[in-house]
C-alpha atoms as an extended CHARMM CRD file, in Angstrom:
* protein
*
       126  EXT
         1         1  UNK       CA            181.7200000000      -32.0550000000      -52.9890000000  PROA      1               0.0000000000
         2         2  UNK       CA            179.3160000000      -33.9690000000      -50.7970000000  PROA      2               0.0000000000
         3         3  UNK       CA            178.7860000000      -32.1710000000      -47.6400000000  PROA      3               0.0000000000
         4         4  UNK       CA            176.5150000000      -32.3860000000      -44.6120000000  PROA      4               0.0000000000
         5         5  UNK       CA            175.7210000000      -29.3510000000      -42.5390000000  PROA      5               0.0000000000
         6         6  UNK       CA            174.2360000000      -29.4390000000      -38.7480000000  PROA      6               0.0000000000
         7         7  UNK       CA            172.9380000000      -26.1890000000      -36.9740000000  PROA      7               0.0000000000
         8         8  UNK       CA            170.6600000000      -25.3430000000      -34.5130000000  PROA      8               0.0000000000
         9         9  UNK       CA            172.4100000000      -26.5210000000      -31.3580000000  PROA      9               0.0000000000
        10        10  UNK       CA            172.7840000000      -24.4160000000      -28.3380000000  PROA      10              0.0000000000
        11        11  UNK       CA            172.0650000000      -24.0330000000      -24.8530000000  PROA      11              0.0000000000
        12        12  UNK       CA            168.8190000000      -24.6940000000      -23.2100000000  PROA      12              0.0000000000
        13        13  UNK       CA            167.7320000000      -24.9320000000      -19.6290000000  PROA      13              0.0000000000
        14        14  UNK       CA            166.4420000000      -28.9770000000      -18.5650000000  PROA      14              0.0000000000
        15        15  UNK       CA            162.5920000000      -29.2520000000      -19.9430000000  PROA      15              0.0000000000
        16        16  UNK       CA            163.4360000000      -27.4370000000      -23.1160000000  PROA      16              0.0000000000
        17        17  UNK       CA            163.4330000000      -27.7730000000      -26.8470000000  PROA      17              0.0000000000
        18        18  UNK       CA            165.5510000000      -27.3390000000      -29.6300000000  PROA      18              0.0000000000
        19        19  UNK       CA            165.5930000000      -28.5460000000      -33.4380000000  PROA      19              0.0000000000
        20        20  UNK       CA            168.2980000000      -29.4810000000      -35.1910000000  PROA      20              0.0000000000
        21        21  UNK       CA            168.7090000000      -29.3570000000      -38.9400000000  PROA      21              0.0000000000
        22        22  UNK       CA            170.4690000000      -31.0560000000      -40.9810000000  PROA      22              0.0000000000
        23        23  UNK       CA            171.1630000000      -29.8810000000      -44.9090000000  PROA      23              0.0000000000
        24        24  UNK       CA            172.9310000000      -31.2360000000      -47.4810000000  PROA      24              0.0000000000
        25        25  UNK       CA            174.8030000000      -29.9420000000      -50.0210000000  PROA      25              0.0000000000
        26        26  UNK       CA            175.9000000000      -32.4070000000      -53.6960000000  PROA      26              0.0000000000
        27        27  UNK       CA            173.5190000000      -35.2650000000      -52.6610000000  PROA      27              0.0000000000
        28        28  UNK       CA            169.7920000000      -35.3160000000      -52.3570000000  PROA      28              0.0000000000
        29        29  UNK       CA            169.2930000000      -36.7200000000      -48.8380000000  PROA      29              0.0000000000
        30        30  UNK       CA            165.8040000000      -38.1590000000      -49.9150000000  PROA      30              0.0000000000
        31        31  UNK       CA            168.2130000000      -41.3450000000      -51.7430000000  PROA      31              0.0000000000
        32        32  UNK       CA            169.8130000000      -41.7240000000      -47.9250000000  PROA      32              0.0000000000
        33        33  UNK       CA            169.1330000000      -43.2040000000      -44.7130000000  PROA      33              0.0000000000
        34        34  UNK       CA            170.0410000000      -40.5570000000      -42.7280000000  PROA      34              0.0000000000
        35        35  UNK       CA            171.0480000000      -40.7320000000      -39.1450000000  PROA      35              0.0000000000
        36        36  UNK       CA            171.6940000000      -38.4980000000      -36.0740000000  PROA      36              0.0000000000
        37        37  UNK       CA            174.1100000000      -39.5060000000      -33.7730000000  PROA      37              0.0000000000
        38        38  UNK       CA            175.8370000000      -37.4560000000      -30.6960000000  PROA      38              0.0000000000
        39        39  UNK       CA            179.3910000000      -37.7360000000      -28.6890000000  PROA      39              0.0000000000
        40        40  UNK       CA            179.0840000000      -36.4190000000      -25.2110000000  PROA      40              0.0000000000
        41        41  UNK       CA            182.9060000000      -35.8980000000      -23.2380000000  PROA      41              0.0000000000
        42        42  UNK       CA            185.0130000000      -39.5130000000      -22.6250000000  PROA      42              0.0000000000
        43        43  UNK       CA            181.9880000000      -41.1930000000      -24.5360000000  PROA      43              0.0000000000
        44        44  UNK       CA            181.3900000000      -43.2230000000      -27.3920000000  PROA      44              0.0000000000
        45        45  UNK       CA            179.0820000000      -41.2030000000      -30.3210000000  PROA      45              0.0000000000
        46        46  UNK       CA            176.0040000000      -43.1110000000      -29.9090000000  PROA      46              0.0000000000
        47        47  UNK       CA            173.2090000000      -43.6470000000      -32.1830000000  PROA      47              0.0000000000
        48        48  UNK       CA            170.0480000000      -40.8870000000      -31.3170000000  PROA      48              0.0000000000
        49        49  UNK       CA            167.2350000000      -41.4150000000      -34.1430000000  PROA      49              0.0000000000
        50        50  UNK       CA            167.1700000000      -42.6240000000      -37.7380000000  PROA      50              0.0000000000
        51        51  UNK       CA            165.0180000000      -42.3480000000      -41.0500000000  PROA      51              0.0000000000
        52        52  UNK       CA            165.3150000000      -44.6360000000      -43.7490000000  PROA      52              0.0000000000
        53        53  UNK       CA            165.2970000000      -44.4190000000      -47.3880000000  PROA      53              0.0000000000
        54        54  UNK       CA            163.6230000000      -47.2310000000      -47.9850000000  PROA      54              0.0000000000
        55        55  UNK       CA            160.2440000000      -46.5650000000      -46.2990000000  PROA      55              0.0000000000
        56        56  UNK       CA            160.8110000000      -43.2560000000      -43.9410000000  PROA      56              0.0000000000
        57        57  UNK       CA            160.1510000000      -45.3540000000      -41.3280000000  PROA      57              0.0000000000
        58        58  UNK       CA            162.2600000000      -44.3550000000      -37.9600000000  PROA      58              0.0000000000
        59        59  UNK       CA            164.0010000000      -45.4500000000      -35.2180000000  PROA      59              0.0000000000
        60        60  UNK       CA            164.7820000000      -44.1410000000      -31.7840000000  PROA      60              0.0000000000
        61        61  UNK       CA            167.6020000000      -44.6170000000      -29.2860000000  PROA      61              0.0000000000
        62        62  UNK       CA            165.3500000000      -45.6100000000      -25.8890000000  PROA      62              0.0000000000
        63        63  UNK       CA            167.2530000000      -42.7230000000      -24.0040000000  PROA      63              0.0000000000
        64        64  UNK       CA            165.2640000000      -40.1740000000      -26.0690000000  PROA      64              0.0000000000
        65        65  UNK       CA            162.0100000000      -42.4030000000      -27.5030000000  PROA      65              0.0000000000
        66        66  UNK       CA            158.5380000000      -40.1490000000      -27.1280000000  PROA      66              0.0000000000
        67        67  UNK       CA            161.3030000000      -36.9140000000      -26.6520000000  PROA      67              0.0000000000
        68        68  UNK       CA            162.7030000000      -36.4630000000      -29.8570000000  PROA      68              0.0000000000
        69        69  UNK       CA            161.0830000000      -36.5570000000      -33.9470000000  PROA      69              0.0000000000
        70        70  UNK       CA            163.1770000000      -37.0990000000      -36.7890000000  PROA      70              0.0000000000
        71        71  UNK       CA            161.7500000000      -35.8270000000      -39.9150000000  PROA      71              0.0000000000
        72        72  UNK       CA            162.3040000000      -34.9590000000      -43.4440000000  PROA      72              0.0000000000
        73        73  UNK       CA            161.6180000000      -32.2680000000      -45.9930000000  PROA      73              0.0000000000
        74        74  UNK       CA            162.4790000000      -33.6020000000      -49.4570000000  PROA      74              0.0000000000
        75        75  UNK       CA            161.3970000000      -30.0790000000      -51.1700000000  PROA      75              0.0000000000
        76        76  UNK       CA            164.2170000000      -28.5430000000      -48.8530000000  PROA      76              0.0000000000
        77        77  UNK       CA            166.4880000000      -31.2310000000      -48.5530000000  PROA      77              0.0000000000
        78        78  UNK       CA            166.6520000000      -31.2070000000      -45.1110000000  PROA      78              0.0000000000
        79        79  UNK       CA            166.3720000000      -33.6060000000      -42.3870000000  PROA      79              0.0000000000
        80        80  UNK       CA            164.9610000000      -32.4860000000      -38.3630000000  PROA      80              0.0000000000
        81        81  UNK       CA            165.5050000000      -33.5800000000      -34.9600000000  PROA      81              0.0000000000
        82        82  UNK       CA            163.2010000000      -32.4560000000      -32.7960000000  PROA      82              0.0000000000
        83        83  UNK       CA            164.0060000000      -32.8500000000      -29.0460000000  PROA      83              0.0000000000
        84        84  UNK       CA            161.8100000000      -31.8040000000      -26.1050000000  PROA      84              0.0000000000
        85        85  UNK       CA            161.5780000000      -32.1740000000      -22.5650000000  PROA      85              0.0000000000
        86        86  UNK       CA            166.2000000000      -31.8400000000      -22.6180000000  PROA      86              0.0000000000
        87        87  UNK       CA            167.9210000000      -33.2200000000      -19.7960000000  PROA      87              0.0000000000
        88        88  UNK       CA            171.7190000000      -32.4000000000      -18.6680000000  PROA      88              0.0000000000
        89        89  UNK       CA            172.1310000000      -36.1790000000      -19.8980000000  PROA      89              0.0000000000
        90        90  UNK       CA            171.3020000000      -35.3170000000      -23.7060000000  PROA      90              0.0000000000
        91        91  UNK       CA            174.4370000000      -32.3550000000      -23.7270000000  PROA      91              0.0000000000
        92        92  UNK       CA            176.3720000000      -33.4040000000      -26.8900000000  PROA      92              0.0000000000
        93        93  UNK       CA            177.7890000000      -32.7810000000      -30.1690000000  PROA      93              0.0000000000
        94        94  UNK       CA            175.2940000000      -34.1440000000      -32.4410000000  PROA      94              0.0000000000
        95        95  UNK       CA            175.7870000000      -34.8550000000      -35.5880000000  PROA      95              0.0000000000
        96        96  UNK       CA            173.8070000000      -35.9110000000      -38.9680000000  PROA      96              0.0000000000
        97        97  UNK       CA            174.9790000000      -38.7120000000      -40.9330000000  PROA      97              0.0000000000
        98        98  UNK       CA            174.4190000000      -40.5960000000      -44.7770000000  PROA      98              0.0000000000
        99        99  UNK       CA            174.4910000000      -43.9620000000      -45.9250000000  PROA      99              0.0000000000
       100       100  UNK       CA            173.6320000000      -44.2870000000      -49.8510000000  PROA      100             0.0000000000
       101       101  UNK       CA            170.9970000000      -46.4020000000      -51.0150000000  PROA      101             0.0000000000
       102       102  UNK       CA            167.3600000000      -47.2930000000      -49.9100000000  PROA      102             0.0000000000
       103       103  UNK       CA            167.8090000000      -48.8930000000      -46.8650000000  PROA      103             0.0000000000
       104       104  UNK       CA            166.4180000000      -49.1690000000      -43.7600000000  PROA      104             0.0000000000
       105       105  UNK       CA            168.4170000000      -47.1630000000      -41.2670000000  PROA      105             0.0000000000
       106       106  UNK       CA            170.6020000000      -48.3020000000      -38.5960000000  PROA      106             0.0000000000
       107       107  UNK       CA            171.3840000000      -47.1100000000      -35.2880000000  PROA      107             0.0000000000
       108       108  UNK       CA            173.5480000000      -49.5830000000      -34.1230000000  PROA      108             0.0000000000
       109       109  UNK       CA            176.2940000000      -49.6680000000      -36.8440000000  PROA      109             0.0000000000
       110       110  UNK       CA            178.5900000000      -45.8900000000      -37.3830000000  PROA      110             0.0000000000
       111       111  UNK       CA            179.8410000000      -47.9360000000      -40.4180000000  PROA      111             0.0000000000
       112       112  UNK       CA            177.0600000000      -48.0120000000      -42.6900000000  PROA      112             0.0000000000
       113       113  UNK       CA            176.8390000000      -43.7180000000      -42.8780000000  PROA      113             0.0000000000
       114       114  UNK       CA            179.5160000000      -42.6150000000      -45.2320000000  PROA      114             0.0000000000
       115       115  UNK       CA            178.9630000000      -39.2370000000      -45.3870000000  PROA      115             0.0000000000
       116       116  UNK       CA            178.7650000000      -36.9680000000      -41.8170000000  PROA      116             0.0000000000
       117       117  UNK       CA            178.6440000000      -33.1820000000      -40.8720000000  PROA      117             0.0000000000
       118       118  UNK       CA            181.0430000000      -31.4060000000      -38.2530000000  PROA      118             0.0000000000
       119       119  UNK       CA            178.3140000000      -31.1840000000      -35.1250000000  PROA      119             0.0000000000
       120       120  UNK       CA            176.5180000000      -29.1240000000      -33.4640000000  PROA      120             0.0000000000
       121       121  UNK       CA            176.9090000000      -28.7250000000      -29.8220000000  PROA      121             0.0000000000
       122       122  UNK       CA            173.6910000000      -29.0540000000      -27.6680000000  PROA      122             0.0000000000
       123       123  UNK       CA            174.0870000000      -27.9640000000      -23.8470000000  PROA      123             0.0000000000
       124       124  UNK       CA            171.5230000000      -28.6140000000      -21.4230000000  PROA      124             0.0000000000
       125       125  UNK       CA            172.2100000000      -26.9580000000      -18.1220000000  PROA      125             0.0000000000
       126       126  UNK       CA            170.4630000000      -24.5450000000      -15.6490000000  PROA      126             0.0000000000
């Protein structure tokens, strides 16, 4: 069974970090563009960061660009987000998704990622 897991989510105070993981299970994320999206309340889950397959190169929501790092580690099989500097605004489930093949990685388009994990819920308050 292909599964994706999320952890690392939590709550942090504004200015803070956190990294989120992301680990597969039945697929080798290294064949995947691999995505990280997040859902705050009454929103619409919204693209955050991408890595493609195709070239590792990434991509970055402008809401978070020079905050957050997506990364992977093939030898683990696990992809990172890296945020910094949280604001209130960034509270959210986030959530790591798939889309088979080497590709380059998409932001815009939920439709292309076939596989996702459950979330993790990030909470950025004082």
């Amino acid at each position: 069974q292909l599964q994706l897991v999320e952890s690392g989510g939590g709550l942090v105070q504004p200015g803070g970090s956190l990294r989120l993981s992301c680990g597969a299970s039945g697929f080798t994320l290294g064949y995947y563009a691999i995505g990280w999206f997040r859902q705050a309340p009454g929103k619409e889950r919204e693209g955050v960061s991408c890595i493609s397959s195709s070239d590792d190169s990434t991509y970055y929501a402008d809401s978070v660009k020079d905050r957050v790092t997506i990364s992977r580690d093939n030898a683990k099989n696990m992809i990172y987000l890296q945020m910094n500097s949280l604001k209130p605004e960034d509270t959210a489930v986030y959530y790591c998704a798939a889309a088979p093949g080497f590709r380059k990685c998409m932001l815009s388009s939920l439709a292309v990622y076939d596989y996702w994990g459950q979330g993790t819920q990030v909470t950025v308050s004082s």
